[in-house]
C-alpha positions in Angstrom: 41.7 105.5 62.9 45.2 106.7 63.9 45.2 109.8 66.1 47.4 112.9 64.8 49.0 115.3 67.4 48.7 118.9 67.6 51.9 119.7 66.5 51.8 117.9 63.3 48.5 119.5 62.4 50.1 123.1 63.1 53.0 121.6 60.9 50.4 120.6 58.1 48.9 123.7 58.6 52.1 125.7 58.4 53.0 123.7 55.3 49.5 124.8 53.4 49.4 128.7 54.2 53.2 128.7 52.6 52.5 126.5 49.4 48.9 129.0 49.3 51.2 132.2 49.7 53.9 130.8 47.6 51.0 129.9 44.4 49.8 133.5 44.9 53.0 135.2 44.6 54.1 133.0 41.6 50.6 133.5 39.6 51.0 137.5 40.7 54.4 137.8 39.4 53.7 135.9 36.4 50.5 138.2 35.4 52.9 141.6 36.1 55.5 140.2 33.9 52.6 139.9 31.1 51.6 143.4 31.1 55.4 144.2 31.6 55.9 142.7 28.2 53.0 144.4 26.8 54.2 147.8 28.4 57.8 147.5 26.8 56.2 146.5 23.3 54.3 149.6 24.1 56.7 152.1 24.5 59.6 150.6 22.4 57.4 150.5 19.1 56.1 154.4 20.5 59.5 155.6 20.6 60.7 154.5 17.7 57.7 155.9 15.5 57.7 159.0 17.3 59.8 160.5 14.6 56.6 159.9 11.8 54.0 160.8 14.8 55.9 164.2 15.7 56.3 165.1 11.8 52.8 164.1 10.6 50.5 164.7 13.6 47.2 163.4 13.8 47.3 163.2 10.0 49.2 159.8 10.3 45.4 158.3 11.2 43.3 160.7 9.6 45.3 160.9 6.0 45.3 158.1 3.2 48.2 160.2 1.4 51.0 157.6 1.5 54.1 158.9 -0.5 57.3 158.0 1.3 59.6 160.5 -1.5 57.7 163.4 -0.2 57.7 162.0 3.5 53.6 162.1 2.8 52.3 158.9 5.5 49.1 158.8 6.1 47.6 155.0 7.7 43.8 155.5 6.7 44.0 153.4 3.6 45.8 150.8 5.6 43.3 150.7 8.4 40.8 150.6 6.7 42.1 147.9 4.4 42.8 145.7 7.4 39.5 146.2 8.8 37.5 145.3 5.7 39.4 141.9 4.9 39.0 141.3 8.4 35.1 141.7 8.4 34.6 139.7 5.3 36.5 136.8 6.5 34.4 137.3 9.5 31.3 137.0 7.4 32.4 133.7 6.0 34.2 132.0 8.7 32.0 133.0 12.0 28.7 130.3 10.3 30.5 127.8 8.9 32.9 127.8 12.4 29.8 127.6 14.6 28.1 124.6 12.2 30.9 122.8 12.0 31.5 123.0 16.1 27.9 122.2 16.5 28.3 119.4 14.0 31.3 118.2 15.9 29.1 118.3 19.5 25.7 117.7 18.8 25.5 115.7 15.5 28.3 113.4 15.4 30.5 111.2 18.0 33.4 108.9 18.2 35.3 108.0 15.2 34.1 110.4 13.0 34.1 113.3 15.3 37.9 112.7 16.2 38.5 112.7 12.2 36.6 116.1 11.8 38.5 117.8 14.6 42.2 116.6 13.4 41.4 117.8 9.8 40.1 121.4 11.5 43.3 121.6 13.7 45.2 120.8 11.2 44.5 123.7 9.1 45.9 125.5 11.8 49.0 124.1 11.3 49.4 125.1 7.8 51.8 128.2 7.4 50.4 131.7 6.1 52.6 131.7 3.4 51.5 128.4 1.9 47.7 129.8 2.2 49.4 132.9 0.5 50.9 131.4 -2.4 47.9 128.7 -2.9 45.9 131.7 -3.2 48.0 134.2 -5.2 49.0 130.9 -8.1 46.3 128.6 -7.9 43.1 130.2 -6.2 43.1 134.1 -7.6 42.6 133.3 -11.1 39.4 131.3 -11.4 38.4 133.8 -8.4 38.9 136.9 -10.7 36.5 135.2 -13.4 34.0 134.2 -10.8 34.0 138.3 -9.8 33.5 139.1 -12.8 31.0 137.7 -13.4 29.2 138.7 -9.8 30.3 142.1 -11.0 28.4 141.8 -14.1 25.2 140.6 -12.7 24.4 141.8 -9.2 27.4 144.3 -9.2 24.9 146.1 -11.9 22.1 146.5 -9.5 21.5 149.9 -7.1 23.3 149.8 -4.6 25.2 146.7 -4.6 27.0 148.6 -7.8 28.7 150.3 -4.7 30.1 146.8 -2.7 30.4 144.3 -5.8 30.6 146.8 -9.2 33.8 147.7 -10.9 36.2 146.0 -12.6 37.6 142.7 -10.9 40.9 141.3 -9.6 42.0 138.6 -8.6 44.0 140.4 -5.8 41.7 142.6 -3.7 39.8 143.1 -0.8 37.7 140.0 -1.4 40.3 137.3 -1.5 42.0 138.5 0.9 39.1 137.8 3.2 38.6 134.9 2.2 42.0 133.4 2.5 41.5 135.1 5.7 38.5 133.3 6.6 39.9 129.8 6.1 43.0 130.6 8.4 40.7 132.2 11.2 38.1 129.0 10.8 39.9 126.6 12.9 40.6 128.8 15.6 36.6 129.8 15.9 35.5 126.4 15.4 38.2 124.9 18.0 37.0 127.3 20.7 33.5 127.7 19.7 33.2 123.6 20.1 35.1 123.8 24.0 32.3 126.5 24.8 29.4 124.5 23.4 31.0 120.7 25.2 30.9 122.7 28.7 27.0 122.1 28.0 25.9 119.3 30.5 24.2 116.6 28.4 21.3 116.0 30.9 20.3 119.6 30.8 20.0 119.0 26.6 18.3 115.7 27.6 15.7 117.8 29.9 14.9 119.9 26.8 14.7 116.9 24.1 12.3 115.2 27.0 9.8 118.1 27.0 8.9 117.6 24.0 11.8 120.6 22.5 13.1 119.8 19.0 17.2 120.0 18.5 16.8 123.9 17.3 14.6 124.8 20.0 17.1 122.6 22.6 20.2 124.9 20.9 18.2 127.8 21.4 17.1 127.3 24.8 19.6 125.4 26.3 22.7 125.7 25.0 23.4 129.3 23.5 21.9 130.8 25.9 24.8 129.3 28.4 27.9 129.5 25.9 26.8 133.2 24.3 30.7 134.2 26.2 32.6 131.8 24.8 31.1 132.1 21.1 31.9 136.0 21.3 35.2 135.2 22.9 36.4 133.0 20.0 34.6 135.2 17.2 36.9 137.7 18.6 40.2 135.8 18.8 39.4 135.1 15.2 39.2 138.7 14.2 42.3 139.1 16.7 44.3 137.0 14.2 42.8 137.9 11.2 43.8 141.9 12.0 47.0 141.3 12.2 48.0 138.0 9.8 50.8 139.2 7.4 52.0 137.4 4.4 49.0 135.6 3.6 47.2 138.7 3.1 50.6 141.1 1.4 50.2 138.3 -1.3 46.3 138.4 -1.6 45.5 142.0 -1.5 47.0 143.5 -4.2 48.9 146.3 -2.2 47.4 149.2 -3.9 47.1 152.5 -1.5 43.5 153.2 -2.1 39.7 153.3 0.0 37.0 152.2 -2.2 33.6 150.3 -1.0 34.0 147.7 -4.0 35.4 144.3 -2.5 37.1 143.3 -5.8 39.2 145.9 -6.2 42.8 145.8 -4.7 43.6 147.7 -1.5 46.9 147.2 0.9 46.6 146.8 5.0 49.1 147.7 7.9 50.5 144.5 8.1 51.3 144.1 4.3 52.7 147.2 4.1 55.0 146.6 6.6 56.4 143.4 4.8 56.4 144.9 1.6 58.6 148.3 2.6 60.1 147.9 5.7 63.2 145.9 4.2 64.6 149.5 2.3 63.0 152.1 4.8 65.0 154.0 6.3 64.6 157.5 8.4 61.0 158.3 8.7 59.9 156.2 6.3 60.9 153.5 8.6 59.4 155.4 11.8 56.1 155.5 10.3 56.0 151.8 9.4 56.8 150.9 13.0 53.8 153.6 13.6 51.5 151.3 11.5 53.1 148.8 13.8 51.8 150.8 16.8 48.3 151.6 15.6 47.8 147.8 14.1 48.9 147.0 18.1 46.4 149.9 20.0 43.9 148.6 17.3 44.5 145.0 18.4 43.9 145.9 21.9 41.1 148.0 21.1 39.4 144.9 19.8 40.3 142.3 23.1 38.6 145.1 25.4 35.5 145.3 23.5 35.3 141.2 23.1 35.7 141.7 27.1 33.1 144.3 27.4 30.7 142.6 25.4 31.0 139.2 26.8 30.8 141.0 30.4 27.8 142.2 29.4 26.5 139.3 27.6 27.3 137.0 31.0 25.6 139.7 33.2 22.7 139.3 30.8 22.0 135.9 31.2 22.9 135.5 34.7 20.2 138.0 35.1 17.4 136.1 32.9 18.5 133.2 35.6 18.0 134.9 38.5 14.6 136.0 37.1 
């Protein structure tokens, strides 16, 4: 063993505190500049649409009158159009995203799993406006036939006559959300499988060796663990799916209306803005960069409830532990 003097260690020493100081003030600097970005977003979107927000009021949320020739803008219709062909693709993506990252981590391994997971990421390479015009040429036809027939036979029924009733499109709420759903699939699924691998395999071993069948080992073991991450990537998903744009301007059928029947046509912020903001002009163009805002608060709306709930979902489980 070679013997190091004392001025070397305070050198050594020296050296460290700077290279700590030196990490902290670059990671410091490089979260401010994030919420600098978000802050300028913020306020140059703001002032721009102030024009529509001072001449409309609170009616610019509250109103579903959109008539730009009578400087009549009202978002309701678009929120609420985003927010339904958000929730359906939701409903279809969220189980088959969590079986096929289960599949992925618990059912399969080696070659097969590396094939499943480059055909899943590749779908996330695949531009919106292919999955747009798949779904507007090829997929919306056969899909209007298949809804009408739905709407002839449940849509007939009490109180399903409300959701699935009516005459069908091909456009509308429901394909929309679909298309939807298989953009937002391999996000979930890419997440949801890094949250259920962080799982240590001797801990699903444990379960399996007391005698704990592969459901009750999930249920047990693993989601009680990975409960975050799963909410954090459901989340992302809707993240992505609120505020995808030509995808869903081809699908919906941009039609200015709020009706509970999925397979009627409807319009969202983001499709609006494609379709009109090329010949806006005055306030018509201040209250599409208001629909900007609103899709933007609404966006962060959404990332500090998927903090909230995870927060809460952590300070659950940590708590069941402790116990």
């Amino acid at each position: 063993m070679t013997a190091t003097s004392p001025a070397s260690d305070t050198r050594r020493k020296a050296g460290d505190v700077w290279r700590d100081r030196s990490f902290r003030a670059v990671a410091l600097v490089a979260g401010l500049l994030v919420l600098a970005i978000l802050g300028l977003i913020a306020y140059a979107t703001t002032a721009q649409a102030w024009p529509a927000f001072r001449q409309t009021g609170f009616s610019f949320i509250t109103s579903d009158k959109w008539i730009p020739s009578q400087n009549k803008f009202g978002a309701l219709a678009f929120i609420y159009g985003t927010v339904v062909s958000s929730v359906i693709a939701l409903v279809f993506a969220v189980p088959l995203s969590l079986g096929m990252a289960l599949f992925m981590t618990e059912l399969v391994s080696g070659r097969v799993r590396r094939w499943v997971t480059y055909i899943v990421d590749l779908l996330a390479a695949i531009p919106s406006v292919v999955y747009g015009y798949w779904a507007l040429t090829v997929f919306a036809p056969p899909a209007q036939r298949f809804y009408k027939h739905i709407a002839d036979t449940i849509g007939t029924l009490p109180g399903l006559s409300h959701i699935f009733g009516g005459p069908a499109n091909g456009t509308s709420f429901m394909t929309a959300g679909l298309i939807l759903a298989v953009m937002i699939i391999p996000i979930v699924t890419a997440l949801s499988r890094e949250a259920l691998a962080t799982v240590a395999q001797d801990d699903k071993n444990a379960a399996l060796a007391m005698g704990a069948t592969r459901w009750e080992m999930l249920r047990a073991t693993v989601f009680p663990r990975v409960r975050t991450g799963l909410v954090g990537a459901v989340m992302l998903g809707l993240g992505r799916a609120l505020g995808e744009t030509i995808a869903v301007a081809l699908t919906i059928g941009a039609n200015h209306q709020i009706t509970s029947k999925v397979f009627q046509p409807g319009d969202s912020m983001a499709a609006v803005i494609a379709h009109e903001f090329g010949e806006a002009t005055g306030v018509h163009r201040s209250a599409l960069i208001g629909l900007g805002v609103v899709l933007f608060a609404l966006t962060i709306a959404i990332n500090m409830l998927a903090r909230f709930v995870t927060n809460r979902t952590a300070g659950a489980y940590k708590a069941v532990v402790r116990a």
